[in-house]
N, C-alpha and C positions, 0 to 999 in steps of 0.2 A: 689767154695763154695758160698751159698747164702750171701749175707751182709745182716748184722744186721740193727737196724736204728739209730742205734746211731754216731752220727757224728763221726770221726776223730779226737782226739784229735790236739792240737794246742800248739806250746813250746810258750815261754814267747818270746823268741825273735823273733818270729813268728809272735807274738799279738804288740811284738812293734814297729816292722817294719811297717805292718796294719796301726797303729794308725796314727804315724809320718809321711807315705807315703800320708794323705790325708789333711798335715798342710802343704801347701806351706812356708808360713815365717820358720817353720821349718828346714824344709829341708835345704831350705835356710844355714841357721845355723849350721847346719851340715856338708855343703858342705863349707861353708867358714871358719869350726873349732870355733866357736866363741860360743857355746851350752855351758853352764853350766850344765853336764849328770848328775850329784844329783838330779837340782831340775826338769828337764826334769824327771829324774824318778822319782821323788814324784808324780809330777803331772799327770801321764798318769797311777800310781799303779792302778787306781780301774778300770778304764778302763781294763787296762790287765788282773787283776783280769776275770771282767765278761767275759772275751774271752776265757780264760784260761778254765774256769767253777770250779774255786778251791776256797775253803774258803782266804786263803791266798797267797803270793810271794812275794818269796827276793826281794827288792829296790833290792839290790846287782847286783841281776841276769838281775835288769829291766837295771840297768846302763851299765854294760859291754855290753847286746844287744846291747846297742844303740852306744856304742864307734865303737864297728867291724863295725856296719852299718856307721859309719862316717867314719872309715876308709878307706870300701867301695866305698863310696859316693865322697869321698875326691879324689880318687885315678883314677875314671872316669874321675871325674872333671879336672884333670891335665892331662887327657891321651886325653880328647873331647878338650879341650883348646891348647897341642899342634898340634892336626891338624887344627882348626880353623886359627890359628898362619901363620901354614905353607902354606895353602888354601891362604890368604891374603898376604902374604909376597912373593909368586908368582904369584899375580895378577898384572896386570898394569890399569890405567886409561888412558880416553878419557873423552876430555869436548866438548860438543856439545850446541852452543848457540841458540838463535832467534827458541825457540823450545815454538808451542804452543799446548794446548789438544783439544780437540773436544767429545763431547759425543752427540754421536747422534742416534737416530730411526730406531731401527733393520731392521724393515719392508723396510723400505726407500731405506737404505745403502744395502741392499740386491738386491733390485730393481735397484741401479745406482751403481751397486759393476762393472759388465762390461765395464762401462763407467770411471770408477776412474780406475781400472785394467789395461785401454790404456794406461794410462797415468803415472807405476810407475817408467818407466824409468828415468823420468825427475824429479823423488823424490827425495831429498838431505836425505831424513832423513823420515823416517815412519816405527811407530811402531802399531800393531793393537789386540785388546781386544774386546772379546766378553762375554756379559754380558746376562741375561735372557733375559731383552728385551732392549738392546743398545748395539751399537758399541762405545769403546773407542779407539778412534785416537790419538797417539803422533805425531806429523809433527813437519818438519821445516814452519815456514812463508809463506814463497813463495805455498808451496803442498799445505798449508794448504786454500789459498783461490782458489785452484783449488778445494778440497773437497768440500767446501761449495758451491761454483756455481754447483756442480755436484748434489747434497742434495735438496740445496734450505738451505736460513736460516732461513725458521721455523720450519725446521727438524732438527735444533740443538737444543738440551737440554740442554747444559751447554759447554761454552767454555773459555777457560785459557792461557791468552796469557802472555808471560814476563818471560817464563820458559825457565830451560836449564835443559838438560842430562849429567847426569857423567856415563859416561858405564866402570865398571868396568868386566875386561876381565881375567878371572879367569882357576886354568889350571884343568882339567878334573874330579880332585878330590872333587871339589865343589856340585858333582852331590851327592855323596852317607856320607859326613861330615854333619855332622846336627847341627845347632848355627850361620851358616856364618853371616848368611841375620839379624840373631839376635844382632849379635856384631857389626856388620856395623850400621844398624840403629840404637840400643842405642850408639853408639860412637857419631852420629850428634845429636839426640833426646838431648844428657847432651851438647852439646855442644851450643844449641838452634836452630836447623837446622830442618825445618818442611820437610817434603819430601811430595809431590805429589802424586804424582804416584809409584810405585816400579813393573818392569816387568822384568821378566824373560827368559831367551830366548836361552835354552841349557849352556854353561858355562859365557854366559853372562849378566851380572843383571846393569838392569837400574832402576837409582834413577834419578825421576824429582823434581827439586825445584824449589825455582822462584829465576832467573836470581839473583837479590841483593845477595839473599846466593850462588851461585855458585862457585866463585873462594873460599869462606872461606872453602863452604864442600870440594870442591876439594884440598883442604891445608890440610887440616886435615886428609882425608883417604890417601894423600901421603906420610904426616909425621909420619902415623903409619905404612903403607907401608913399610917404608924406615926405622924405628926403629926396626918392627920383622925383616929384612932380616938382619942387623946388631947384633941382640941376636940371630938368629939365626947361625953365621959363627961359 
C-alpha cells in the first residue's frame, strides 16, 4: 500500500531517549545513577511535547521513560566495565627505557626506507607510524642515531628524546572490548601522567611518556593490574 506523508508518530519515551541521547553530561548521569528524573522531566516536557506533536504529556510518562533508559544505560555500563576489568587484569607490562621519537619526512624515509630496513636486525626496539606526510619513529637510542645518519638531520621534524615505553601485552579480547585504551589513559591522565605517543599493535598498546614519569606510570597500571585480578578471584 502507498504511504501517506505523514510521518510516523513518535512515543514520549521515544522523544526522550532522542533528547537525552544528545546531552553528554547527561547521560553521564544516568549512567552513574546520580539524575534527579522529576526535574530531568520538567525540563525536557516541551521538548518532548514538540516531538511528540501533541498539545500536551504526563511529567509522569516523561520520568518513568527515562528511569528504564537509566536502568538500561546502567546495566551496559556494568556489563562494558566487567570486560574492561577483565581485558586489564589479564594484561601484563613491560618497561622499555632510553626510548626516543622521531618524526620525520615522508618523502625522505621513503627514499632511505631500504637502507634503514638493512639495518633492523640490530634494532633493540622500533616502533613505526605513518602519517599523511611523516613518518613517526619510536626507537631505542642507539637505532635512533642510525635513523638519523640514514635521513640526514634536516629531514627530521620533530624529535623527543628522554622517553620510555610501557607495552602493555593484553590477551586477544582487547581487539573487540571497547573503553580499554579509554580507562588506561584516564587512570594516568587523574594521576598527572602526560602520555606521548599511544600505538597500537594487534594485542599490544604502547604508551610513551618521558622517562621522569615512567616507573610512577608503570606503578600505577600494575597496582590496578594486580587490584582487578584480586576482585576478580
Amino acid at each position: 500500500m502507498p504511504r501517506s506523508g505523514k510521518q510516523d508518530s513518535i512515543s514520549i519515551a521515544e522523544a526522550a531517549r532522542l533528547i537525552v541521547s544528545g546531552k553528554p553530561s547527561i547521560m553521564d548521569g544516568l549512567r552513574q545513577g546520580v539524575i534527579n528524573f522529576s526535574a530531568l522531566a520538567d525540563m525536557i516536557k516541551e521538548q518532548v511535547i514538540e516531538i511528540v506533536d501533541k498539545k500536551s504529556v504526563n511529567v509522569d510518562s516523561i520520568k518513568m521513560a527515562l528511569m528504564r533508559y537509566a536502568d538500561e544505560l546502567q546495566s551496559k555500563k556494568q556489563f562494558l566495565e566487567e570486560q574492561v576489568a577483565g581485558v586489564i587484569a589479564n594484561s601484563i607490562l613491560e618497561l622499555k627505557n632510553d626510548v626516543a621519537i622521531l618524526t620525520i619526512n615522508q618523502k625522505i624515509f621513503l627514499i632511505r626506507f631500504e637502507h634503514i630496513f638493512k639495518s633492523l636486525n640490530s634494532f633493540r626496539f622500533l616502533q613505526l607510524t605513518q602519517g599523511t606526510e611523516t613518518f613517526t619513529v619510536v626507537t631505542d637510542l642507539q637505532s635512533k642515531e642510525k635513523i638519523v645518519e640514514a635521513v640526514g638531520e634536516k629531514n627530521i621534524i620533530l624529535e623527543i628524546e628522554d622517553q620510555s615505553a610501557i607495552v602493555i601485552i593484553s590477551p586477544k579480547q582487547i581487539i573487540d572490548v571497547p573503553g580499554v585504551i579509554a580507562y588506561i589513559t584516564d587512570l594516568l591522565s587523574t594521576n598527572g601522567i602526560n602520555i606521548t605517543q599511544i600505538i597500537s599493535c594487534y594485542t599490544d598498546t604502547l604508551l610513551i611518556v618521558e622517562r621522569s614519569d615512567a616507573l610512577k606510570a608503570y606503578q600505577i597500571l600494575e597496582n590496578k593490574i594486580l587490584s582487578l585480578r584480586k576482585m576478580m578471584k
